[in-house]
C-alpha positions, 0 to 999 in steps of 0.5 A: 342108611349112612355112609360115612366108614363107621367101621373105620371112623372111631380107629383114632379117637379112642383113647379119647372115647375112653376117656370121656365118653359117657357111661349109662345110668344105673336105672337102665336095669331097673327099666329093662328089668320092669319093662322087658323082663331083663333078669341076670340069666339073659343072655345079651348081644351088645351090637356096636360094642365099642369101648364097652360102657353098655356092656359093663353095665350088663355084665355087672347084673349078671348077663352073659354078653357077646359084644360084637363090635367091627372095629378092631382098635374099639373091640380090643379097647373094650377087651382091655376094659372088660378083662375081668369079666369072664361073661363077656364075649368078644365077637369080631362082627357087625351089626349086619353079620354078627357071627352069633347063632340062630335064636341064641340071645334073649336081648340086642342092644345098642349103644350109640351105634344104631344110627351107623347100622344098615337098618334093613340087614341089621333087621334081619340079623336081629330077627335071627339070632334072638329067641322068640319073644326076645327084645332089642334095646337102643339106647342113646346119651341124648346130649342136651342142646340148648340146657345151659348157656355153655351147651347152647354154645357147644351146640353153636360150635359144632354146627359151625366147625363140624361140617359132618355133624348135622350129616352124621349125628344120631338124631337124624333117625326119626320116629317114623324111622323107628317105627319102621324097623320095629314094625307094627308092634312098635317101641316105647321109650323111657328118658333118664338123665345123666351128665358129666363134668370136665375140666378143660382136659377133659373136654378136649377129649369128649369133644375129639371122641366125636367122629365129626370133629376134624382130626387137622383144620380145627384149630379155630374150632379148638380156640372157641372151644378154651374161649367156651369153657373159659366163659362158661366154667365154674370152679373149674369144670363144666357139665354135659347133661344128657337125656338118656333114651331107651327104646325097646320093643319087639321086631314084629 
């Protein structure tokens, strides 16, 4: 389990999470629909709610979604973001007391958020507050590293200026890991691609919306960063690709 102040850690960095943060692909309904049996009428707990990208997605097939999300500057963000949207519910809870009621939701997903979870607690309330035969959903923007000259040189970047990256970042939860939390039932996984494109602006921010990125003493980190893009750009822009995972399975 991490310990590095999830709750607090993304307080300063959203508006820059807002900003540039990647969304989800529009095939993770068609997934979960095929795979899990995902139809409009699921209720759906989205832990680590955050800013409300995974939930738009949701929300927008026709689910009913709590979007339990401890952080108070994130949650009042995804409110902003999700104020249209009567199904949504806003929860002030976490990932290990969500507030949600015994057997009460048919899926929980989440975002980007598993890696800062308490897995054992986070197994427990899970357990809890799904129906029988309901199923858990991590999803994650799996940035590629070495795709492209430009990503090969962003990834150079964080592991020489970032000194929490390699300590925080979401591929430290490893299959034998997964397994674990599933339990003998397992998980399966299916891969989407995604991507984004940035102008310079626009990188600043999807870089500063990391959590590892040191707020003060990153200016060398800054000045590689325009030195990266400058090189690497064409027509201005220049493009994150991702692996979008999707990982689903039953607690058992």
């Amino acid at each position: 389990m991490p310990d590095h102040n999830p709750t607090g850690r993304f307080s300063d960095r959203v508006a820059d999470y807002v900003r540039a943060r990647p969304g989800y692909p529009g095939e993770l309904i068609e997934v979960l629909a095929g795979r899990c049996g995902l139809t409009p009428n699921a209720t759906i707990a989205d832990v680590g709610s955050g800013t409300g990208l995974l939930a738009r997605v949701f929300l927008e097939y026709g689910n009913a979604v709590f979007g339990v999300e401890p952080n108070a500057e994130m949650r009042a963000a995804g409110e902003r973001f999700l104020v249209d949207c009567a199904a949504f519910h806003s929860i002030d809870g976490g990932a290990e007391a969500t507030t949600l009621s015994d057997a009460s939701v048919d899926f929980v997903t989440a975002g980007q958020a598993f890696h800062w979870f308490d897995r054992e607690r986070a197994r427990q309330e899970f357990a809890r507050i799904l129906k029988p035969g309901g199923w858990v959903v991590l999803i994650w923007n799996d940035r590629r590293l070495d795709a492209t000259p430009f990503l090969r040189g962003y990834e150079d970047l964080l592991v020489r200026h970032c000194p929490d990256y390699l300590k925080v970042v979401h591929r430290n939860i490893d299959a034998p890991a997964l397994r674990r939390f599933y339990g003998p039932q397992g998980l399966e996984e299916v891969v989407l691609d995604n991507r984004q494109c940035f102008d310079w602006e626009g990188l600043k921010a999807r870089h500063l919306s990391s959590s590892f990125v040191p707020k003060t003493g990153h200016e060398a980190g800054m000045r590689e960063l325009r030195a990266l893009f400058d090189a690497q750009q064409v027509d201005g822009q220049v493009e994150f690709e991702y692996d979008t995972r999707v990982q689903f399975g039953r607690l058992s």
